[in-house]
Every structure is written in C-alpha cells, then in structure tokens.
C-alpha positions as CSV (number, residue, x, y, z in Angstrom):
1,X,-55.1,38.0,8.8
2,X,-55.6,37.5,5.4
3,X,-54.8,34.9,2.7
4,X,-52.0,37.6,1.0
5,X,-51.1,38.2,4.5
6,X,-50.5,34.7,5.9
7,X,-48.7,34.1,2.7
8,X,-46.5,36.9,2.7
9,X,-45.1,35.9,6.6
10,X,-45.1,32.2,5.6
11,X,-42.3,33.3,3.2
12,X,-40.6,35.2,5.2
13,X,-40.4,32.5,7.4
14,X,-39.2,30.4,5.4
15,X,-36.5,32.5,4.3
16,X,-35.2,33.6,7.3
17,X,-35.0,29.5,8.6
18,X,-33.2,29.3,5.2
19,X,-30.6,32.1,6.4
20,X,-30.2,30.8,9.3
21,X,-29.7,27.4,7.9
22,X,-26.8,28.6,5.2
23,X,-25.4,31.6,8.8
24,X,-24.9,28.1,10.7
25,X,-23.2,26.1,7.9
26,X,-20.8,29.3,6.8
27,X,-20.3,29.9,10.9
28,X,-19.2,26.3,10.7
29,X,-17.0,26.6,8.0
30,X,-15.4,29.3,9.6
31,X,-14.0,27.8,12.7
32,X,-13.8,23.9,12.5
33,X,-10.4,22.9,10.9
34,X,-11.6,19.3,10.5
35,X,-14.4,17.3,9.5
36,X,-13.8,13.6,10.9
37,X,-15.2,10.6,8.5
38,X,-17.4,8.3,10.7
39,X,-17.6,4.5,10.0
40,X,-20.8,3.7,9.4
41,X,-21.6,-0.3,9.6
42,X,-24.8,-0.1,6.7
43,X,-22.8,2.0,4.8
44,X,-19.8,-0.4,4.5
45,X,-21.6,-3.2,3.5
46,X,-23.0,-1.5,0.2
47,X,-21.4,-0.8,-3.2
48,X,-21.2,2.4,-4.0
49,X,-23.1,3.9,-7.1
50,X,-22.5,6.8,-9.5
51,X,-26.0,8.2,-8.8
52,X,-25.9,11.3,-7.3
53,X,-26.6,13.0,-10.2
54,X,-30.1,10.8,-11.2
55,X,-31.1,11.9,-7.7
56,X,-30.9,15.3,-8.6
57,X,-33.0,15.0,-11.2
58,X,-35.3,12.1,-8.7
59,X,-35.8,15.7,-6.6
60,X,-36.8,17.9,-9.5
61,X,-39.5,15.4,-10.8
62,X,-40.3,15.1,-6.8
63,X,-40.9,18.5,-6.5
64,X,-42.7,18.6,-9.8
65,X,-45.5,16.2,-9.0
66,X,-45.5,17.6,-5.5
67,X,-45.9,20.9,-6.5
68,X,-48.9,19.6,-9.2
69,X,-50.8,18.1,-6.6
70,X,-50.5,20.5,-3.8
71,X,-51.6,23.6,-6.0
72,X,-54.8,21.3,-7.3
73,X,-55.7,19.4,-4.1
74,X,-54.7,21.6,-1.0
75,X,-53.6,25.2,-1.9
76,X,-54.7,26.4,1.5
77,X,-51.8,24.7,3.1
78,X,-49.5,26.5,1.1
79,X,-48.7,29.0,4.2
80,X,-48.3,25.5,6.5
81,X,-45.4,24.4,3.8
82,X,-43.8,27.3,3.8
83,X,-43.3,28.0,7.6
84,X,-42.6,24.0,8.2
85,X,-40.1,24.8,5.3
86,X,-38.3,27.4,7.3
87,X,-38.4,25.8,11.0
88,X,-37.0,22.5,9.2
89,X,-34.1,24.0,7.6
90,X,-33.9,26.0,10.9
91,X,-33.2,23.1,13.1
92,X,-31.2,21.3,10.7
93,X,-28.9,24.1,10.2
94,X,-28.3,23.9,14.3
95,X,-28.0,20.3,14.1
96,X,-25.0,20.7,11.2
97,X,-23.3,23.4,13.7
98,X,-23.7,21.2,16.7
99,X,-22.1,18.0,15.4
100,X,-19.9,19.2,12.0
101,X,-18.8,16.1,10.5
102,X,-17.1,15.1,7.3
103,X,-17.9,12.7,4.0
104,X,-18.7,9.0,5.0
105,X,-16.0,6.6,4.5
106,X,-15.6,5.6,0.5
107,X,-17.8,9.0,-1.2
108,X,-16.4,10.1,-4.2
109,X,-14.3,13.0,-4.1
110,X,-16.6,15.2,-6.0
111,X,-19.7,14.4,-4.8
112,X,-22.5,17.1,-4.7
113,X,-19.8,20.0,-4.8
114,X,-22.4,21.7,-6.3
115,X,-23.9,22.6,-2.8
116,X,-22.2,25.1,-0.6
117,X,-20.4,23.6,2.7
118,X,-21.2,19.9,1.2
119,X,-17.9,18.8,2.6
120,X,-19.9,19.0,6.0
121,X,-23.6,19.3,5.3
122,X,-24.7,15.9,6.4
123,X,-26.8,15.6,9.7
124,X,-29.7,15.6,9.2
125,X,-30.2,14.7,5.1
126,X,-31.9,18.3,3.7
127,X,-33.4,16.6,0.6
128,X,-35.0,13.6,2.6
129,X,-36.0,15.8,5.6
130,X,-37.7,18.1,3.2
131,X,-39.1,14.9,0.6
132,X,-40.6,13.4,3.9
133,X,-41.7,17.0,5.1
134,X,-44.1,17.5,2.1
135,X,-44.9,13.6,2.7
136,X,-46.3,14.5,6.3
137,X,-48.0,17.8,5.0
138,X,-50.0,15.9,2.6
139,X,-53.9,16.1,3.6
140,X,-55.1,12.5,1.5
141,X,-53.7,9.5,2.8
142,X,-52.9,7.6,-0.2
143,X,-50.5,10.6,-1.7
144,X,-49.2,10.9,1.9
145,X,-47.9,6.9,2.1
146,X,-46.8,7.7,-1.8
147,X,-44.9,10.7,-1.0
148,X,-43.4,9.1,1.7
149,X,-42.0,5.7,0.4
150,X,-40.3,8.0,-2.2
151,X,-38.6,9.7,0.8
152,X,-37.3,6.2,1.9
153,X,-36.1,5.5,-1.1
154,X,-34.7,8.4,-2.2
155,X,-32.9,8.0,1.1
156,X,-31.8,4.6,0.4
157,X,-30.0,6.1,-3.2
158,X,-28.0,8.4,-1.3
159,X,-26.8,5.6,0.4
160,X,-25.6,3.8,-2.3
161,X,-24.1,6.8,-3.7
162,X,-22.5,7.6,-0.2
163,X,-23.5,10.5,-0.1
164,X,-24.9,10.5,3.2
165,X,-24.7,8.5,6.6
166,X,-27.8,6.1,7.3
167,X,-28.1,8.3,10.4
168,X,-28.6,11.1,8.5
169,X,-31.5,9.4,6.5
170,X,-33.4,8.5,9.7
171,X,-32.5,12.0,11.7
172,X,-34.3,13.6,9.0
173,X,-37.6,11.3,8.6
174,X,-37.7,12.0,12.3
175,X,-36.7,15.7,12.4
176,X,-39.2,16.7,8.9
177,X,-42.0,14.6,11.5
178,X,-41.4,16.3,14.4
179,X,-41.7,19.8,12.3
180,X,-44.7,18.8,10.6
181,X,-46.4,18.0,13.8
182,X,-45.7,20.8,15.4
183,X,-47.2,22.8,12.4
184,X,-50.4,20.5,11.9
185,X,-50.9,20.6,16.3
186,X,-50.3,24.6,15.7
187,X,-53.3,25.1,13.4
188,X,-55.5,22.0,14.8
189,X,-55.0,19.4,11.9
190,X,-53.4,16.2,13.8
191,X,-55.3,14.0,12.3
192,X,-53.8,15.0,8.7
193,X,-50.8,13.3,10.5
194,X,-52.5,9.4,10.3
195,X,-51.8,7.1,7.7
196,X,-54.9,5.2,8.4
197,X,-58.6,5.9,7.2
198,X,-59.6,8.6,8.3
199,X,-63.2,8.8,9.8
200,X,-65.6,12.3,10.1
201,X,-66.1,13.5,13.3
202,X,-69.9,13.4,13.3
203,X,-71.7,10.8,13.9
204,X,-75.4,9.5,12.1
205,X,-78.7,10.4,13.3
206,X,-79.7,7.7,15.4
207,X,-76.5,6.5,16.7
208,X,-76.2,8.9,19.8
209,X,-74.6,8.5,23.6
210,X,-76.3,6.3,25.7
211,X,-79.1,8.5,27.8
212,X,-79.2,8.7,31.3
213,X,-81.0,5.2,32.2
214,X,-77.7,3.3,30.2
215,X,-80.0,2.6,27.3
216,X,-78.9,3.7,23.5
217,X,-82.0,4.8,22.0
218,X,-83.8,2.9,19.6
219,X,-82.6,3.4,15.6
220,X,-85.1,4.5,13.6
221,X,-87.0,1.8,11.1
C-alpha cells in the first residue's frame, strides 16, 4: 500500500475509534440515571486548585511541541499515531460504558463542561492516556522519558484540580501502553518501546559467535 494509502486508512481509523468513543459516552448518557461519586483516599488529602483551565492550555502547548517534533523527526509514524489514536479512544470509550461513574468528591461544579458527557467521562483520563500515548510512540529515547514525565504531571494537575480520580491517571498510563505496544509489536518496532539505550543490531567485524571448537576467533590487530 502506499504512503497516501496507509494514511488515508490510518484516519479513518482513527475516526471511527473516535465515534465509537463519543456512540459509547452518548449510549451511556442515555440510560444510566446516576453517576455515583467515589471516595478516593489521594484525592482527599489534596487541595483543590482552580487549574483546569491552565491545563487546557498545558495540552495545546503539548500538542504543539509534539506535533513540531513528530513532523521533523519521525513523519513515517504518522499512520502508527493515528491508528493507536483510534484503538485508544476505542477502548476507553468501552471502559466509560462499562463502569459510568460521576465527579470525584469536592470538583467544582463547572468543571470542564466544555466537553460533552463530562459529568461521566472519567475512567480512563483521555488527555493523559493520549499525552502518554504520543510519549510511548516517540522513536528517541530522551523525547520519549520527556514526553512522558509531562504525562505524569499533567496527570498530577488534574488531580489537584479534581478533575479526575487517581485511578483514572494510572488506567490511562497503562491503557495508552498497552495500545502502543500493540501497534509498535504490529509493525515490528518493540524496541522503540525501551527507555534505555538503545544498541544496533549488528555487531563489529571481528566480534563473531564462537566457531565450532568453543573458540571466539582471534580480533584483528
């Protein structure tokens, strides 16, 4: 298939795991009656912070240096994204239907009403699974641990803005990794997954197998 090709069913992909996302929260919606509010024993021992709107802009500038380096460094995994995209909001949108639950326990009454079914939209966090998604997705390791401490604390705002359960933080660091191994194991790159050094798979003249006899031949001088 070609490039235009594999980019072409990448978003459509992503778009349908999108639709079936917002089907599952609107199916939701329509027949649960009530949305109970789960003590959470992290939760109650922080103050709560009017920053729900600074993370909204923390996303934008996420997606902004994200998008910089992606486009420069690793364009070719612009059809990965997309389809990890679409199976993560996919899965999250059954997790939401599977286990509808309200605000935690001292949120602000207007919190984040700017997104559809927010009143129960909360297992797993979407904006930490997908911050930690593009984290995982990231080919060079030093971007990779970079992109992903700003997942953790970008989870750790919401927190303090109660705007989601600490559940919810680390249901989506392990949801976005599950997804992005899956997609890295699907087209051969699980090694993109390691935060450590990564080594080339070849090795030096001169530094084969042992032969037959147990004896490593003799490096060159």
């Amino acid at each position: 298939m070609s490039r235009a090709g594999r980019s072409i069913v990448a978003m459509l992909v992503a778009a349908a795991g999108l639709a079936v996302h917002q089907w599952l929260l609107r199916l939701t919606d329509l027949h649960v009656d009530f949305y109970p509010h789960l003590a959470d024993p992290v939760l109650a021992r922080l103050p709560t912070l009017g920053i729900d709107r600074l993370g909204e802009f923390a996303l934008a500038a996420f997606i902004a240096v994200f998008a910089f380096h992606h486009f420069r460094r690793q364009p070719e995994r612009t059809p990965l994204l997309f389809v990890a995209i679409g199976i993560l909001y996919a899965f999250r949108g059954v997790f939401l239907w599977l286990m509808p639950i309200g605000s935690p326990v001292g949120a602000p009454p207007d919190l984040l009403q700017v997104y559809p079914y927010s009143h129960h939209s909360y297992f797993p966090s979407g904006h930490v699974g997908f911050i930690s998604l593009c984290a995982w997705l990231t080919a060079d390791r030093r971007w990779r641990r970079s992109f992903l401490a700003v997942s953790v604390v970008f989870g750790l705002g919401t927190l303090f803005a109660k705007a989601h359960y600490t559940a919810d933080l680390l249901g989506a660091l392990l949801l976005s990794h599950g997804v992005a191994s899956l997609a890295l194991t699907a087209t051969g790159r699980t090694a993109s997954l390691s935060t450590d050094r990564q080594v080339s798979g070849a090795a030096p003249a001169g530094q084969d197998v042992a032969n037959a006899s147990g004896a490593a031949p003799e490096r060159p001088r």
